[in-house]
C-alpha positions in Angstrom: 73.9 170.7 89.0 74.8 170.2 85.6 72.0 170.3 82.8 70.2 166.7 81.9 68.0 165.6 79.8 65.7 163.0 81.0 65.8 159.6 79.4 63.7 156.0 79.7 65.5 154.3 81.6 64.3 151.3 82.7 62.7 149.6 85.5 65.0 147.2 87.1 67.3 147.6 89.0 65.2 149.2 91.6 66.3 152.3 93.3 69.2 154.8 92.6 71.8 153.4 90.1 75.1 155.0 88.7 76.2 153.4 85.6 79.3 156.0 85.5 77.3 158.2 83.0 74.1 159.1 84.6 71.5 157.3 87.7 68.5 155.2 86.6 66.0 155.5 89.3 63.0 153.0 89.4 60.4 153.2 92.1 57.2 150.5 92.8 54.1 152.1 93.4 51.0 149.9 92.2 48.6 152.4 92.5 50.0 156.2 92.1 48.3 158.0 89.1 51.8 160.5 89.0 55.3 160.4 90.4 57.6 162.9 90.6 61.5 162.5 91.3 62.7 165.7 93.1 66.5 166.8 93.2 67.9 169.1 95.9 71.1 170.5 96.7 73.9 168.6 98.2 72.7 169.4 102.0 69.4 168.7 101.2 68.2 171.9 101.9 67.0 173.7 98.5 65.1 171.9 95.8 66.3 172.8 92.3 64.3 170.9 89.9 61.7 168.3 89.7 61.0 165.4 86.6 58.1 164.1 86.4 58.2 160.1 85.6 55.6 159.2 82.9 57.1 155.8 82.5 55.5 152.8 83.9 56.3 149.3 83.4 54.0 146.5 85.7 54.0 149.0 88.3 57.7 150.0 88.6 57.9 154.2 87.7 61.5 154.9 85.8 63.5 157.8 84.5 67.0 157.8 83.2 69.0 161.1 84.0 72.2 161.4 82.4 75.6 163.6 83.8 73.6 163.0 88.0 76.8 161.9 89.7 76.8 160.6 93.3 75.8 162.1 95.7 73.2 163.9 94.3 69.6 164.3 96.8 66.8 163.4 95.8 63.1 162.4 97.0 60.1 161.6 95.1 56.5 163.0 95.6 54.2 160.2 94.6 50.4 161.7 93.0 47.1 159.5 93.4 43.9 159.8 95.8 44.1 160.5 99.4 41.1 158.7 100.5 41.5 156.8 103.8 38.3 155.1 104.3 39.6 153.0 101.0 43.0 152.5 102.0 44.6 155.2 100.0 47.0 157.9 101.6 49.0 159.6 98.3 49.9 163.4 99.1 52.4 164.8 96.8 52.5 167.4 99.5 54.8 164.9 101.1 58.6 164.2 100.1 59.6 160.9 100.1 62.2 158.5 100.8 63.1 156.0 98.3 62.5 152.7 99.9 66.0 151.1 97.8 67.6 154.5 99.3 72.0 152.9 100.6 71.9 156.5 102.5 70.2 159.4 103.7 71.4 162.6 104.9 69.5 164.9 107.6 67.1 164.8 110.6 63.6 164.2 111.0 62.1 167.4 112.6 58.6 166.8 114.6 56.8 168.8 112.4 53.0 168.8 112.0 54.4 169.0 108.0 55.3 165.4 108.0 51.7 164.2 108.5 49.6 163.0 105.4 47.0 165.0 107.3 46.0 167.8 109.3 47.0 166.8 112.4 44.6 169.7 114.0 41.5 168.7 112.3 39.0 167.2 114.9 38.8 165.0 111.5 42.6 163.7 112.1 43.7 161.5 109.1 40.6 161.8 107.1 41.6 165.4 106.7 44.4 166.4 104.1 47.0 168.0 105.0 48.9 171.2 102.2 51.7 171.5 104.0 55.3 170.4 102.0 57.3 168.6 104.4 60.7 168.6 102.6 62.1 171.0 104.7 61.6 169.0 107.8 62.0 165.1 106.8 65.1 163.3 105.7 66.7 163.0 101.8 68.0 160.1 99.7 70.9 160.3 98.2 72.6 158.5 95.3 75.9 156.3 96.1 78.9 155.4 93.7 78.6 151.5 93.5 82.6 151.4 93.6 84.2 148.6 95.9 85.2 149.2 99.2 88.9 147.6 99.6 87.9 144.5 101.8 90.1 142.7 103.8 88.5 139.9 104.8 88.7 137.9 101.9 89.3 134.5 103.9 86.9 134.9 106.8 85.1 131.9 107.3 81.7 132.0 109.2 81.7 130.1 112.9 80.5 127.0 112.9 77.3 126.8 114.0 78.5 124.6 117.6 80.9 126.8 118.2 78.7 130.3 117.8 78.8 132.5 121.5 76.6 135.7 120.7 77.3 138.8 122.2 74.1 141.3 121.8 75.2 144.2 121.5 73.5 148.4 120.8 76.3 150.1 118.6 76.0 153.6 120.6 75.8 152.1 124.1 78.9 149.7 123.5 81.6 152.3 122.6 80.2 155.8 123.6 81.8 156.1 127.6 85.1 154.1 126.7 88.3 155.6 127.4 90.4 154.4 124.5 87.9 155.2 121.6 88.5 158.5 120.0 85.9 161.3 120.9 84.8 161.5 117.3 84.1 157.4 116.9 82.5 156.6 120.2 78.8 155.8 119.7 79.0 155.1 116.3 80.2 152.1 113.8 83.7 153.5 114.1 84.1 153.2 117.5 82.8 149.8 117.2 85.5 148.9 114.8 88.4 150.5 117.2 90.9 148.2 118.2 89.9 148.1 122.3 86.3 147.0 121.3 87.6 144.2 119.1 90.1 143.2 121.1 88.0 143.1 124.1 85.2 140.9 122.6 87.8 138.3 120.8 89.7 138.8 125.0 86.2 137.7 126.4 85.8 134.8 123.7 82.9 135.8 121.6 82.5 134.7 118.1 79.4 136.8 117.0 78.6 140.4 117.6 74.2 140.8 117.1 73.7 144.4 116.6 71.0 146.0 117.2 68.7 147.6 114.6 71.4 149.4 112.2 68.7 150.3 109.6 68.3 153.7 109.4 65.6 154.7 112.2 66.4 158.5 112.3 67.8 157.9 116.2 68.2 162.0 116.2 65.4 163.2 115.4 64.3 166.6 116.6 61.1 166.4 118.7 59.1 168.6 120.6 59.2 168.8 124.7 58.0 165.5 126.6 58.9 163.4 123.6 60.4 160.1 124.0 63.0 158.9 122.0 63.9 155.9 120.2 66.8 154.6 121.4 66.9 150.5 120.4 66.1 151.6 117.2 63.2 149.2 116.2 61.3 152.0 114.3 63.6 150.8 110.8 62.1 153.2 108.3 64.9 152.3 104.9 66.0 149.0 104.9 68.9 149.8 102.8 70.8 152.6 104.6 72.5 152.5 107.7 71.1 154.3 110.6 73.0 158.1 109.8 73.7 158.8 113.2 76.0 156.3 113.5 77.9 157.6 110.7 81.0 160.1 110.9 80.4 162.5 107.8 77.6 159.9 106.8 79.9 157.9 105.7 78.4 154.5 104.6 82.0 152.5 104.5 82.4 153.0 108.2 79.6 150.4 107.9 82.1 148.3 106.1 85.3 149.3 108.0 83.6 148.2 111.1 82.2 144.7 109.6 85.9 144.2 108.3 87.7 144.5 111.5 85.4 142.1 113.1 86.4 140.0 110.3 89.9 140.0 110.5 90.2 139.4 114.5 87.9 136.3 112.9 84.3 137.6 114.4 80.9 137.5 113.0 78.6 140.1 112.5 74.9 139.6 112.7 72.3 142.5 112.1 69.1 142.4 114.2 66.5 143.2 111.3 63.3 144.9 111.7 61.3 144.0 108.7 57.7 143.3 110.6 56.7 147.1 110.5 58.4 150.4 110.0 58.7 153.8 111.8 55.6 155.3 110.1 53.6 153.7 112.3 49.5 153.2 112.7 46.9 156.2 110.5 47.9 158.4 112.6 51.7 158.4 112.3 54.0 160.5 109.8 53.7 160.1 105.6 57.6 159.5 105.2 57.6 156.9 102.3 55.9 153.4 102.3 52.7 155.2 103.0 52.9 157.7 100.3 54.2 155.1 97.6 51.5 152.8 98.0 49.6 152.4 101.7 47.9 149.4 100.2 50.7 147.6 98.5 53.2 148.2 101.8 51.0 147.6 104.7 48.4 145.0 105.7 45.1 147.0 105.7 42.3 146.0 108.1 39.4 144.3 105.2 36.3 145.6 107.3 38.2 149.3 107.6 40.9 149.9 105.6 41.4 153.2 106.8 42.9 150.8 109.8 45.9 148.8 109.6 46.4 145.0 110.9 48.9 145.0 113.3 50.6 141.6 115.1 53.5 143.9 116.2 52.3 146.5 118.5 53.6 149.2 116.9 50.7 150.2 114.4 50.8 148.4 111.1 52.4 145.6 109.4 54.3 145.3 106.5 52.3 143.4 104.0 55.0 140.1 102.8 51.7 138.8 100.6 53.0 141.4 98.3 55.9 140.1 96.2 57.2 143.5 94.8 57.0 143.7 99.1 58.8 140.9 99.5 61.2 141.4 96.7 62.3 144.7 98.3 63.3 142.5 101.9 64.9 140.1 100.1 67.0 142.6 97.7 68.0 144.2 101.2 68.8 141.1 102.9 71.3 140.2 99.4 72.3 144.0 100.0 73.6 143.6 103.8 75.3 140.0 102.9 76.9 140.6 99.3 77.9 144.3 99.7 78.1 144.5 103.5 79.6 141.2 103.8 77.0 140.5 107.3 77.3 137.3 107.8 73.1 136.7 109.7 70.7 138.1 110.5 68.1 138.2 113.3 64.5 139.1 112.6 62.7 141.0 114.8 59.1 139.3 115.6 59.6 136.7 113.0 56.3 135.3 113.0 54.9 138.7 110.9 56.7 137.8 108.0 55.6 133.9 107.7 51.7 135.1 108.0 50.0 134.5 104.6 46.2 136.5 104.6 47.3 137.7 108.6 47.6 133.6 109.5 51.4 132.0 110.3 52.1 129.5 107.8 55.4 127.2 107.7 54.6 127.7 104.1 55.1 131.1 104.0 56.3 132.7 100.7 59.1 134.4 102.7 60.1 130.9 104.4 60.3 129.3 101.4 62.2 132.1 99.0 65.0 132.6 101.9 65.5 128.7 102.0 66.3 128.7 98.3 68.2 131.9 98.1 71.8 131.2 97.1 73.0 134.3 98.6 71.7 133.5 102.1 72.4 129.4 101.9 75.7 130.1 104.6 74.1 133.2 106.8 73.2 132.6 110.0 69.3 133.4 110.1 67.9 133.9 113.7 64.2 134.1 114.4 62.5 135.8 117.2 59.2 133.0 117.0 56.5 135.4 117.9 54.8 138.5 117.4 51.2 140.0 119.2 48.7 138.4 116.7 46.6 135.5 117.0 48.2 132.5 116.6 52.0 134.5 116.7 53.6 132.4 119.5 55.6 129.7 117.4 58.6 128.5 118.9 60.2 125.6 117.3 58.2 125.6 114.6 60.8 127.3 111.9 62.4 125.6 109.3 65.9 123.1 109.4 68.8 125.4 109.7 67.2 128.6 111.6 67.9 129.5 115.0 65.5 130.3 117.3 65.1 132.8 120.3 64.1 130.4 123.5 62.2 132.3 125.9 60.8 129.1 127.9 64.6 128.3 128.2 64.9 132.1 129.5 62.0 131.6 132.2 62.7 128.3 133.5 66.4 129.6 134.4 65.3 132.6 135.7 63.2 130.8 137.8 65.4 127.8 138.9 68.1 130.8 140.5 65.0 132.4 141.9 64.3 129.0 143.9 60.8 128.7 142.4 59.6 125.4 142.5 59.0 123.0 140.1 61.3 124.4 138.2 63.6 121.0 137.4 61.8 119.1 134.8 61.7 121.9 132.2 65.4 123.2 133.0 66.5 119.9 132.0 64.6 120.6 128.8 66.4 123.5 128.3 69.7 122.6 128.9 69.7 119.6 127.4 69.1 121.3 124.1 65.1 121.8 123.6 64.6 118.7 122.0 60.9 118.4 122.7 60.8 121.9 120.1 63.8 121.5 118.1 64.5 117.6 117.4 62.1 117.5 114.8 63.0 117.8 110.8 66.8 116.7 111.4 67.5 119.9 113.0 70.4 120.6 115.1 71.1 120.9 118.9 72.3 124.3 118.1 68.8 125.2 116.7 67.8 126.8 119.9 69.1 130.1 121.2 69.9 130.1 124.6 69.5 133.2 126.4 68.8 134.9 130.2 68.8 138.4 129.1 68.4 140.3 126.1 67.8 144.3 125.1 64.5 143.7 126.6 63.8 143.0 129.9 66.0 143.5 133.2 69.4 143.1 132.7 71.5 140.1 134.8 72.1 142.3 137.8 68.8 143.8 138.1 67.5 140.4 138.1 69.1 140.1 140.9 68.8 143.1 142.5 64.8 144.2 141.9 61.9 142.2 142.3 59.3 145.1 139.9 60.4 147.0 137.3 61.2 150.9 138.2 60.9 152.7 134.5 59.4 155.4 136.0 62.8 157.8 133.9 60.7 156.5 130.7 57.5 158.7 131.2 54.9 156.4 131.1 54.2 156.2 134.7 55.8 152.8 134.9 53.0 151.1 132.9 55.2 149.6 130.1 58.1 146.8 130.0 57.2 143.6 131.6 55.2 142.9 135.3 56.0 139.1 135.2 60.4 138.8 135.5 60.8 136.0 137.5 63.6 138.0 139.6 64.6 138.0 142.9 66.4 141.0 144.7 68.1 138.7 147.4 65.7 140.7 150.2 66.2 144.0 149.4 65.4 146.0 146.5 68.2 148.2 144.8 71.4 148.3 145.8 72.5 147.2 149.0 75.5 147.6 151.6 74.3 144.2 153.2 77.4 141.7 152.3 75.8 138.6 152.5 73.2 140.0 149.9 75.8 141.3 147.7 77.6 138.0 148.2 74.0 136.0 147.4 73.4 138.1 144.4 76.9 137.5 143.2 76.5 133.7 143.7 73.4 133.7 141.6 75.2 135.9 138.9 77.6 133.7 138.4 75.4 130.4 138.1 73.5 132.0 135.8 75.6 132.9 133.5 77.8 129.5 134.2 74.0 127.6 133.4 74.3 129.4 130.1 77.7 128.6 129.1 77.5 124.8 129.9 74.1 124.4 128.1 73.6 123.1 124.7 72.3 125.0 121.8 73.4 128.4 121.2 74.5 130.9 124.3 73.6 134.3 123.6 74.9 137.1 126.2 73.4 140.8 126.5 76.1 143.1 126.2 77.3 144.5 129.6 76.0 141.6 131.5 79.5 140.5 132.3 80.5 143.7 133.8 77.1 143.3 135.8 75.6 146.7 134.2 73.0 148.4 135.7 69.9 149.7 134.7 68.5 150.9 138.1 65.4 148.6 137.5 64.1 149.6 134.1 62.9 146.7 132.2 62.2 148.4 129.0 64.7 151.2 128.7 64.0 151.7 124.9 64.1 155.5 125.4 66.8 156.3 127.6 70.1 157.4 125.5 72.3 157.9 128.5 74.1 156.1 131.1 70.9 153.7 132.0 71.9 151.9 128.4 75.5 153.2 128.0 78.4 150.7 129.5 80.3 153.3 131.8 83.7 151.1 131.4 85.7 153.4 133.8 82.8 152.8 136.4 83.7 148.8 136.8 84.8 148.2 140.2 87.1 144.8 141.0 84.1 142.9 141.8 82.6 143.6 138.5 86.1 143.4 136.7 86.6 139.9 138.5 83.0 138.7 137.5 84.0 139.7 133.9 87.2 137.5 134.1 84.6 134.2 135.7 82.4 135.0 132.2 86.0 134.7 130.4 86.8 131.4 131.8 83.6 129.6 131.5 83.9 130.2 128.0 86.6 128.8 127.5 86.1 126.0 130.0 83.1 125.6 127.3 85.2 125.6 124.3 87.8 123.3 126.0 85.0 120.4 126.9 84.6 119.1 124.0 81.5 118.3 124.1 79.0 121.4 122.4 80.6 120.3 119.2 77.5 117.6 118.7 74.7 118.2 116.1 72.4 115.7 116.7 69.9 115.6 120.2 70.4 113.0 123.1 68.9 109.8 122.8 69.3 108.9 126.8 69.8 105.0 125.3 72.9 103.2 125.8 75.8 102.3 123.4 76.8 98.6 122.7 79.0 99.3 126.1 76.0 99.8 128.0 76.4 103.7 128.2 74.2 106.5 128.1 74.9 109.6 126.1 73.3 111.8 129.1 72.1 110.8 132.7 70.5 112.7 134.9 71.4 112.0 138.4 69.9 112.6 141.9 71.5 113.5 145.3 72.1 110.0 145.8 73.6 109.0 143.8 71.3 107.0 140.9 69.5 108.0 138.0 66.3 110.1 138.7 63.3 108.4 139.0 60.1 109.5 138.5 59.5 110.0 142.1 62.2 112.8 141.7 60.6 114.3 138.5 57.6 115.1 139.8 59.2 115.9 143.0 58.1 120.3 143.2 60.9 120.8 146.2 63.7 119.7 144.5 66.0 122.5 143.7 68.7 120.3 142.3 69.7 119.4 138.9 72.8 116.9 137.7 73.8 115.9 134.1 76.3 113.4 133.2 77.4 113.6 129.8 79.4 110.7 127.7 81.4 112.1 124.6 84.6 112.0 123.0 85.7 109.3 125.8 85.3 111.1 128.7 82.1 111.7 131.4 81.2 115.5 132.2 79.4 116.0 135.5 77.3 119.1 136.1 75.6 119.7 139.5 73.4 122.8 140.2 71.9 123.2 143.5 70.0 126.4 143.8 69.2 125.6 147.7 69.5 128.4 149.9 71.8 126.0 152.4 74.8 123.4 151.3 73.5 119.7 151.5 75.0 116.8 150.8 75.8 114.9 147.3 77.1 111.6 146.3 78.5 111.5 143.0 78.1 108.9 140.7 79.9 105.9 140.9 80.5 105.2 137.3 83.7 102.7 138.6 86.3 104.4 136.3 89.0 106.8 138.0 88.4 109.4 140.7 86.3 112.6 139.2 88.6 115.6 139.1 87.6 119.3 140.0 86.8 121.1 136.7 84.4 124.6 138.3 83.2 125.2 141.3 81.4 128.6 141.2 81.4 128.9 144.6 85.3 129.0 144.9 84.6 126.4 148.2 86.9 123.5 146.1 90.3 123.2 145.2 90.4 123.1 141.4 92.9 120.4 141.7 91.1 118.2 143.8 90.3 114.4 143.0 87.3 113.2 144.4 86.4 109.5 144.5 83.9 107.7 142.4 80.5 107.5 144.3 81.7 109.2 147.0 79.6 112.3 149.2 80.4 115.7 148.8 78.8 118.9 150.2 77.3 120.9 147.9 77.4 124.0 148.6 74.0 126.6 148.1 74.0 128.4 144.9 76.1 126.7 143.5 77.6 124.8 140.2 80.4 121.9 140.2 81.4 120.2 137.3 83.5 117.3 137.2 85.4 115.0 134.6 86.3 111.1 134.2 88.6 110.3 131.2 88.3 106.6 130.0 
């Protein structure tokens, strides 16, 4: 390392930053009586020379070192009290990430070194702990600000009524396929090969959610019996991409993948974990926020603040009534878009960051900053409306132009192919859009996101196939992931040799995922639900980094490959309707012609009346849509026997055949105005009338 002088520098921007002469780095800490910036070797593993920062300006520690090049490893060891009871946790003992860190080289070893505290001391963290973790926790490093040579130049985002998300993990979506080379699978390279691309744009998805991509240290090295993370919602730098998903860590490969997308004219959205951070409660690991400033980063309990508030369930929260707090999630969330070119994001237990003094507030600082922020005016912003606190639950009640996570839109489908009763009232909620949570503000129909499935929870087939969760592989003796599913294994649990079980379960598969497709508002599928994956009955395989999570694409059978094709073709059955392209909710009046913009329709024939509202045994649903000069008929019948079903008569031409998931129809088939059908059980029909 060549020789350097230290200079001023100066405080903004924050972080690591080459100006093609030397790195400026400027760190927050609010209440640290000393900081030290520490360089190391290019691996990270020796520590060559340390500069102690004397310059402080409104909080923000900087020091100007000329001839540092990219590169160049670094951590800082931040000095001040370590006195728990009051909140404060500094141990210069500890090396520490940069918070504004674009990459990190090396693994996080288990070490007892990596506590604040003496993790033997019948004490715990009111002890202090002597030991210098640098040899056993990860390194920043500096990165060249050069341009990466884009080609996406003219992507344009989806419209918002066209949007079909695909959730996707990074590792699990490419690591078992075939045709990825040996060296990308699992990472952000393999997701960029050609065969993933070309098989997402093949199925008809227009935006890829990834899981958490922030680095989370998804190799660490732990002890025996240790579980580890494998979703990757323990985000601990919210600027650097996860390193094991790096070849060579590599941050372009970030970009190369985000630029194929973009060229086979696919989004990219990054699932965001902002609400707390892999350091977890008193009693996890001194890695960075903790050592900067514990009281600046995290929400302290007031009564203890040796205790954190936490709405998250994973120990503490990040504390967004701090702006140099929230400055730091918004300069990452400008990062991701302007450098990264993402084009969304979806945050993870959304309601954390809208809580002002632990309360949820529409008027939220970080509500209000990320509804004026040029940047972020065109991204798509996603919101999971909960968290575990006290008032956390808050569906529909985000802002015009955010998208919301609908878990009562989840349930109610769940339960309708379950045959629950009473089920038919809130489905046609749901399907019709949520307007009794959305329609509110001039939002759009597309505010809600639709979804059966997601990372968390069974997966489609073991819906269908268990009726308790079996996550027995994760070590916790089956006590975590959910106990309420709504699922039905069909009368056996597990897999089955039984035909007509397979055949039942298959049936329900597909009206599931048909009910999806043909709702309005936003579809979102969990990756591998269209090759019917499955997760042998674990409901919360957050640990599991093998074949439970990993797609095994050579495994899919015909059935599977054949259910992949139906998923194909009722998205593009939805794309070729017409009629998802609406912003604005259903009114149910009629036009000056006399006709309704939706209908809902019973076996008879005639509108639904009360009578069949409130009727519990009905397991039958039927929409008629008007739009764009043509009537769309959807019928869903999750009997367990066909009955019989007159169709409207609406006195135009015959209705003609569009789906029939049941394959009992000719596709081709007119049938006449008001005439009886039988329906058969578990089943969706959808027919057309052109004016």
């Amino acid at each position: 390392m060549a020789d350097t002088k230290p200079q001023r520098g100066k405080k903004y921007p924050l972080g690591a930053t080459y100006d093609g002469k030397g790195v400026n780095f400027a760190l927050f800490s609010a209440n640290a009586q000393k900081v030290e910036l520490c360089l190391f070797d290019k691996d990270g593993k020796e520590e060559q020379i340390r500069y102690l920062i004397d310059k402080n300006d409104n909080n923000i520690w900087h020091i100007y070192l000329p001839n540092v090049r990219p590169g160049q490893v670094y951590g800082y060891r931040v000095y001040g009290p370590y006195q728990p009871s009051l909140g404060k946790r500094f141990n210069p003992n500890k090396l520490l990430l940069d918070p504004y860190a674009k990459k990190i080289i090396g693994k996080l070893i288990w070490n007892k070194a990596i506590f604040g505290y003496d993790i033997d001391s019948p004490d715990k963290d009111l002890s202090f702990s002597t030991l210098d973790s640098a040899p056993y926790v990860p390194k920043s490093v500096v990165v060249d600000n050069k341009k990466f040579n884009w080609h996406d130049n003219n992507f344009k985002s989806v419209p918002s009524a066209q949007t079909i998300i695909y959730e996707l993990h990074v590792k699990g979506f490419s690591k078992l396929h075939p045709k990825v080379k040996d060296s990308s699978r699992g990472k952000f390279l393999g997701m960029a090969a050609a065969p993933m691309v070309n098989y997402l744009k093949w199925l008809g998805i227009t935006s890829v959610e990834i899981l958490p991509s922030h680095a989370f240290f998804a190799d660490k090295v732990f002890p025996d019996n240790y579980q580890q993370s494998y979703w990757g919602y323990e985000s601990i730098a919210y600027f650097a991409p996860e390193p094991s998903y790096l070849t060579n860590y590599n941050i372009d490969d970030f970009r190369t993948m985000v630029d194929a997308y973009h060229q086979s004219g696919l989004e990219v959205i990054m699932d965001v974990v902002y609400n707390h951070t892999g350091e977890g409660n008193q009693l996890g690991p001194t890695l960075c926020y903790r050592g900067i400033d514990n009281q600046s980063y995290y929400r302290l309990d007031p009564e203890n603040p040796r205790l954190y508030q936490d709405t998250t369930g994973c120990g503490a929260s990040v504390n967004f009534d701090n702006p140099h707090v929230l400055q730091m999630v918004m300069d990452s969330l400008r990062y991701w878009k302007e450098e990264m070119h993402v084009d969304g994001f979806r945050f993870d237990l959304t309601s954390t960051l809208c809580r002002r003094q632990n309360i949820f507030t529409q008027n939220s600082a970080f509500l209000h900053i990320v509804e004026q922020d040029p940047v972020l005016k065109n991204a798509k912003l996603i919101a999971e409306p909960w968290d575990l606190g006290y008032g956390g639950y808050q569906l529909g009640a985000f802002p015009s132009g955010w998208f919301e996570w609908n878990d009562r839109y989840r349930d109610v489908v769940r339960r309708f192919w379950k045959g629950d009763q009473y089920q038919v009232p809130e489905l046609a909620s749901r399907i019709s859009g949520s307007s009794d949570m959305f329609d509110y503000n001039n939002r759009d129909i597309w505010s809600s996101i639709n979804f059966v499935t997601s990372h968390d929870g069974f997966c489609l087939h073991d819906l269908l196939c268990y009726n308790s969760k079996h996550n027995l592989a994760n070590g916790e003796e089956n006590r975590d992931g959910h106990n309420v599913n709504y699922s039905w294994n069909s009368g056996i649990e597990g897999d089955t040799d039984d035909m007509y079980i397979i055949q039942n379960r298959l049936q329900r598969a597909k009206c599931i995922m048909t009910t999806l497709l043909l709702s309005f508002g936003t579809p979102m599928i969990t990756s591998g639900d269209e090759v019917l994956k499955n997760k042998f009955g674990n409901n919360n395989p957050y640990c599991q980094d093998n074949i439970i999570n990993w797609i095994a694409w050579e495994a899919i059978d015909k059935q599977d490959r054949d259910f992949t094709r139906y998923v194909k073709s009722i998205i593009k059955l939805r794309s070729s309707l017409k009629i998802f392209d609406k912003k604005s909710f259903f009114s149910g009046k009629a036009d000056e012609n006399g006709i309704k913009d939706l209908v809902w329709y019973n076996e008879k024939g005639g509108e639904m009346s009360d009578a069949d509202w409130y009727d519990g045994n009905k397991k039958t649903l039927s929409y008629c849509i008007h739009r764009n000069n043509k009537f769309i008929l959807c019928v869903m019948s999750a009997n367990n026997t066909d009955i019989s079903w007159k169709l409207p008569n609406l006195e135009y031409e015959d209705w003609s055949l569009l789906l029939d998931s049941s394959d009992k129809f000719n596709t081709n088939q007119k049938i006449k105005s008001g005439a009886n059908i039988k329906l058969p059980a578990w089943s969706i029909v959808l027919f057309q009338i052109k004016k």
